[in-house]
N, C-alpha and C positions, 0 to 999 in steps of 0.2 A: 571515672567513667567505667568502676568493675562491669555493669549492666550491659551496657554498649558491647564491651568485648565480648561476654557470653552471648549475646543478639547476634556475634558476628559471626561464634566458633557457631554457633544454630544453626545457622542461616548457609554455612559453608555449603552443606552437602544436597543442597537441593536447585540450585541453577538452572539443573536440565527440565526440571521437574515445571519449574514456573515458567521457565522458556516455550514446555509443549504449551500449558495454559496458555500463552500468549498466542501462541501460534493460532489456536483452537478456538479463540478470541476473536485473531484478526478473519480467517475462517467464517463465523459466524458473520461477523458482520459485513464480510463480501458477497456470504449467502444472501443477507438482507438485501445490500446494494444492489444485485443483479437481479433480482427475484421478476423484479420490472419487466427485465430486457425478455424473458421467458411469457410475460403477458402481451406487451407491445408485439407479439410473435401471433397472438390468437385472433381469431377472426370478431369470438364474441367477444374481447375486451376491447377491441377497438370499434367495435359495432357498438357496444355499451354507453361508449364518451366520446364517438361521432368524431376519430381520430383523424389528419392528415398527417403524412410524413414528417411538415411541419411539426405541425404537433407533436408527432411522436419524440424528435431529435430533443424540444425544447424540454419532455417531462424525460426523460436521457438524462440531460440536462440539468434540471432542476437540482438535484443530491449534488452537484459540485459546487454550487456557486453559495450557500452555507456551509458546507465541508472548507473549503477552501475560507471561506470570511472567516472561520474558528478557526484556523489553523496556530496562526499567532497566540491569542487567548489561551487554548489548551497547553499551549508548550511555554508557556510563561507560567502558569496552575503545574504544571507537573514541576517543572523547574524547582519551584519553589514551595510545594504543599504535597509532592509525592504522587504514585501511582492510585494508589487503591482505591482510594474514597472517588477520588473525582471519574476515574473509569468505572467503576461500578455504578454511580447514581447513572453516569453517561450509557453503559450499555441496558440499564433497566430503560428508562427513555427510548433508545431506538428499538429494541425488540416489540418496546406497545405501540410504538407508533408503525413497525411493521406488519403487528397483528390488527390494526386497526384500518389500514390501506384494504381489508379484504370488507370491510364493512363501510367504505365510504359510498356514496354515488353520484356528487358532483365530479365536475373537472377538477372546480378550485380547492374542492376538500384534499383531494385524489395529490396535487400539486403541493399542499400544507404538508402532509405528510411526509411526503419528500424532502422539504427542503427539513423538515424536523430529524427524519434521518440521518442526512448531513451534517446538521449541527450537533446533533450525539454522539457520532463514530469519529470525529473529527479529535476529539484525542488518543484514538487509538493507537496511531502513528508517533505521535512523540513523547507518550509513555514508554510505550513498547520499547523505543531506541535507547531513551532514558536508562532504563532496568537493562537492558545490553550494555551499554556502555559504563555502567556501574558494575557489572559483574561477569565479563567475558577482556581477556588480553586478546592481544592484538594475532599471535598464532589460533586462536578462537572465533575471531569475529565472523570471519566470511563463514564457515559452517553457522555456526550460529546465526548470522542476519538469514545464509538459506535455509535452513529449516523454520525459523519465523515466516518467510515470504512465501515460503509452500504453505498456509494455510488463506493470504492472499492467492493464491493460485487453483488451488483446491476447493477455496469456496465456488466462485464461478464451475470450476470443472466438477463439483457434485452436483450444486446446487443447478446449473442449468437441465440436467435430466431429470432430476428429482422434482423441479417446478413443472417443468416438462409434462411430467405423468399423473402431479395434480391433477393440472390444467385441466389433462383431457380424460382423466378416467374420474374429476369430480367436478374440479371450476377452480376460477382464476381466484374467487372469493377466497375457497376452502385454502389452497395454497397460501394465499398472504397470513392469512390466523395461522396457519398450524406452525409454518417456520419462522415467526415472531415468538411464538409461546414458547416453541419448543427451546430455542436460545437460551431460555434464563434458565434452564439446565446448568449450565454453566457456571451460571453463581458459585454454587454450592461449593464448588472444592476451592473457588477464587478465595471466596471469603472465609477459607475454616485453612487456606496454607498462607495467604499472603499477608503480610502485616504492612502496618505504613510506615514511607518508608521516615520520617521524621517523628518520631513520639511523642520528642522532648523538645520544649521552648528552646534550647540551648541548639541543639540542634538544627529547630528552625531556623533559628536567626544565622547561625553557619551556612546553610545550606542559602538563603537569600542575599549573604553577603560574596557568596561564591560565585553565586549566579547573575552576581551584579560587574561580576569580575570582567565579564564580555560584555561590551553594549551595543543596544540593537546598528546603532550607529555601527562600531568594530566589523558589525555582521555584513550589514549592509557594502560595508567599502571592499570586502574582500572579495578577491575574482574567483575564490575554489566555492564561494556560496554562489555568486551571479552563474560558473559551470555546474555548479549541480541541480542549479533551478532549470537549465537548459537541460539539460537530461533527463531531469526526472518528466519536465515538458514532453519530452521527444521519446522518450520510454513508455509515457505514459498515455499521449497521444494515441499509441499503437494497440496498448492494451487494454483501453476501456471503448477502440471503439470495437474489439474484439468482446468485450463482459456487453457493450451496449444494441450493436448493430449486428454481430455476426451469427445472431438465430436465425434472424431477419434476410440476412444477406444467404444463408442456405437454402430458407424458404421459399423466396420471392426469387433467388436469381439461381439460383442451382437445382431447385427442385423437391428438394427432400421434404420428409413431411417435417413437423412438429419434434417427436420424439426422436426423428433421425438427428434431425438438427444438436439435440442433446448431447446426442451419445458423440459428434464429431468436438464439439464444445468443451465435453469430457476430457478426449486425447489431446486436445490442443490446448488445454490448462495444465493437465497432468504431467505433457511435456514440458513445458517450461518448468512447474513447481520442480519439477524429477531434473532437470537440466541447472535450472538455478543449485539447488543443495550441490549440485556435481561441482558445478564453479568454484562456489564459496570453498569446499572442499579442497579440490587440487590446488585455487591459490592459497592458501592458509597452511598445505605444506610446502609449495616451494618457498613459500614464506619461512617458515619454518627451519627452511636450510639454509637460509642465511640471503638470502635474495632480497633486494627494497622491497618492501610495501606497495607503496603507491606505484614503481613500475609492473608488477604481478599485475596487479586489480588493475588499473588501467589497460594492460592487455588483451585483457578477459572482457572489461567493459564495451571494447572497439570492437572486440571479435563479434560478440555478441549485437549489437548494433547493425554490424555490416552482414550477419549471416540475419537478421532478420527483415532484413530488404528484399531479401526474394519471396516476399509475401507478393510483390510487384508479378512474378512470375506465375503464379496462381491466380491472378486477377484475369491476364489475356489469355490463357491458355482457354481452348472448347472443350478439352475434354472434363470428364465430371471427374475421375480418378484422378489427374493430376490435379486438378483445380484444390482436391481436397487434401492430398498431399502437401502441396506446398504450405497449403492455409494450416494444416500442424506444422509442418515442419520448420514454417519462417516464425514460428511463437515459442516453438521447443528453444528453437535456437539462443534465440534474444534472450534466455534465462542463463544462458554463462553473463552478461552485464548482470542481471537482478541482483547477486548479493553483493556482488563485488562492486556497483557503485555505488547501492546501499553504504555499504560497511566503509566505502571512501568518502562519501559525501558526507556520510552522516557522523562517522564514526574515527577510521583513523587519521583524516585532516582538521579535525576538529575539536576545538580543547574540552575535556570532560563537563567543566561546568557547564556549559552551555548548549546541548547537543538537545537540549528539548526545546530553548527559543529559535535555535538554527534548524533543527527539522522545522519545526512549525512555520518558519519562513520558507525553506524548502520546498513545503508540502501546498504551501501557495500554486505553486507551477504546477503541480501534480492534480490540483484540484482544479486550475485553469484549463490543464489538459483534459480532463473528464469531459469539463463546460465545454468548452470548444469540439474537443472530437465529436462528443452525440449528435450538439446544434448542429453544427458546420457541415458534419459527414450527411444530417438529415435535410439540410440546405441542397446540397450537392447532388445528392440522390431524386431531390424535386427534380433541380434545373437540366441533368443530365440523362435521367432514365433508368438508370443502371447503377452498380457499384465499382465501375472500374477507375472514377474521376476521386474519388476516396480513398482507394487505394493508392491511389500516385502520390495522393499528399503523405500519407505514412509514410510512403521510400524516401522524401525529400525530408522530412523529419527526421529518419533514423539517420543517413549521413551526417545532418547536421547536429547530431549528438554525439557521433563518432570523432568528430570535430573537435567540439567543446572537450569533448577528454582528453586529446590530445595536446591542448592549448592552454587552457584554463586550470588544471586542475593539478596544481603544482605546490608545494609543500610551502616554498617562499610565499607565498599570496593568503597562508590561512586564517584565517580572523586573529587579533591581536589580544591577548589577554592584559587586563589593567593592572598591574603588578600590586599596588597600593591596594586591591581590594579583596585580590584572591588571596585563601586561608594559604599562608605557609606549610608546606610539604616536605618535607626532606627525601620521601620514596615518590614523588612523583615525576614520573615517566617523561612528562613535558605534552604540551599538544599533539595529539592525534594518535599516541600510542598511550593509552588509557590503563592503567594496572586495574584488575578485579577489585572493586569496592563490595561494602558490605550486601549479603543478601535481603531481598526483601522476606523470605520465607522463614519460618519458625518452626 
């Protein structure tokens, strides 16, 4: 296997380099995902397709409940056939079907579209962790899961002002084509650094018989995946009905116009991506000094949970300056959990093979949580008037993921590896503390 080792010594020195790409990836296609919540904001796109609240919450909506049915699919494809190919054909797919949403003019085309987005970005999550958990140790993870998740954070907080200013200095049209097109920008450096990551038959068959080594069954019975699906639920509850509803909720209930609405969207994505990196950062050095793992990140997890509950106090308040304070600063907050349950759920409770079929089961909850928060929050907003009934339900979510971490999410409970199946190792680390594997980059 001369070839292989010099693929490996190649591959060494560029980590950081495919990790921005990843970042800048998932970025893009939060752009995508939000783009929506910036038109469901305009008077003529809901004038256009004769919207109700209803309505709106369900096309919210829509991007989760194919996102989420691929979740599995994708992380069993990456598992086992690598990153490259299957993310690239997947984000060629959802950028045309985002430049195509500015050219539809039904409901039900408008609706296709969606759920077709969903279904293409839906590997981006357990690729991504895949290629981290292949090439970052465990004093690495948390910076690195948070500099990944600031491009989750970041999309929403550019993208909301940037649609924003479409909208209203061209149309709702002009905005869906242009940041569909512009996307596949992107390509270009994916496919001239990344290689895939299985080349060789031999190899495939390695990589399948490894990944056979956890079975979905193993996944299923373990309580740190049933805890991480309850967080990612309860984290994710908070933050998409912030990427889905919170243009909406400045416009309609606070007053601001349109482009104001953006620019508070911005700070309140910004902060978290900026707060998440900070997380992953300080636990990964007190890690570093010798400190458990999962107790660091679990600290950082609750903290962040229970400082994101005072979103509750931004809800009742009258005034407009506090209102919008809290509404940044209970989103900044919750970004110390962002990498740090990432990197525990996904990463150091979790044995290396397996970290793409256990995201993708994961991401279940995360995709559930999309579906639910848009619908439910646009339910609520019917029957109540207001947005203060949606906001309560986020505070009763976020304790009960402060919870689940505290209970669930414990080293003895993490999925069991089938000894008979996995490749023998003599340097490997054991479950959840992962040694750097080969690069994908060349």
């Amino acid at each position: 296997m001369e070839t292989s080792t010099v693929e490996k010594k190649q591959g060494a020195a560029y980590p950081w380099i495919i990790l921005a790409l990843l970042s800048m990836g998932l970025l893009i296609a939060f752009v995508d995902r939000t783009s929506l919540s910036s038109a469901l904001a305009d008077k003529n796109f809901v004038r256009d397709f004769a919207l109700t609240s209803v309505d709106r919450g369900w096309l919210n909506s829509a991007f989760f409940w194919t996102y989420g049915l691929m979740q599995l699919p994708m992380g069993w494809l990456v598992d086992r056939y690598g990153v490259k190919w299957p993310y690239t054909v997947c984000f060629c797919i959802w950028c045309l079907a985002t430049a195509a949403t500015g050219m539809v003019t039904a409901l039900a085309a408008l609706l296709l579209m969606r759920l077709l987005i969903g279904a293409a970005e839906a590997v981006v999550i357990p690729a991504s962790y895949r290629w981290i958990g292949n090439n970052f140790g465990e004093n690495h993870k948390g910076f690195a899961v948070g500099l990944f998740a600031m491009g989750g954070k970041f999309g929403p907080a550019i993208g909301a002002p940037i649609a924003a200013w479409f909208i209203v200095s061209y149309s709702w049209k002009f905005m869906f084509l242009v940041t569909g097109v512009v996307g596949l920008l992107w390509l270009v450096p994916w496919l001239y650094m990344v290689r895939n990551d299985f080349p060789s038959k031999t190899e495939l068959a390695t990589a399948k018989r490894r990944a056979s080594s956890v079975t979905l069954r193993n996944i299923l019975a373990s309580p740190v995946v049933w805890g991480g699906m309850i967080n990612n639920f309860c984290y994710g509850y908070f933050t998409f009905y912030c990427m889905t509803w919170m243009p909406a909720y400045l416009v309609e209930q606070r007053g601001l116009t349109l482009q104001k609405s953006g620019l508070f969207t911005f700070f309140s994505f910004a902060g978290i991506a900026l707060m998440a990196t900070f997380g992953g950062w300080a636990a990964d050095r007190i890690i570093a000094r010798g400190h458990n793992a999962v107790r660091v990140r679990k600290a950082f997890v609750v903290a962040g949970f229970i400082g994101g509950s005072t979103v509750l106090l931004g809800a009742f308040t009258e005034s407009l300056q506090a209102a919008l304070f809290w509404n940044v600063l209970s989103l900044s907050i919750l970004g110390l959990a962002t990498a740090n349950n990432l990197a525990l759920c996904k990463l150091t409770l979790i044995p290396k093979q397996a970290i793409g079929l256990t995201t993708g089961v994961q991401q279940l909850a995360t995709s559930l949580a999309g579906g639910i928060s848009a619908s439910l929050s646009g339910w609520l907003l019917h029957v109540s008037g207001n947005y203060d009934l949606p906001m309560m339900v986020i505070f009763v979510f976020l304790l009960i993921g402060a919870t689940s971490t505290l209970v669930l999410l414990q080293p003895k409970w993490a999925p069991k590896v089938s000894e008979e199946k996995a490749e023998p190792s003599p340097s490997s680390p054991g479950p959840g503390i992962a040694k750097p594997a080969a690069s994908t980059a060349h």
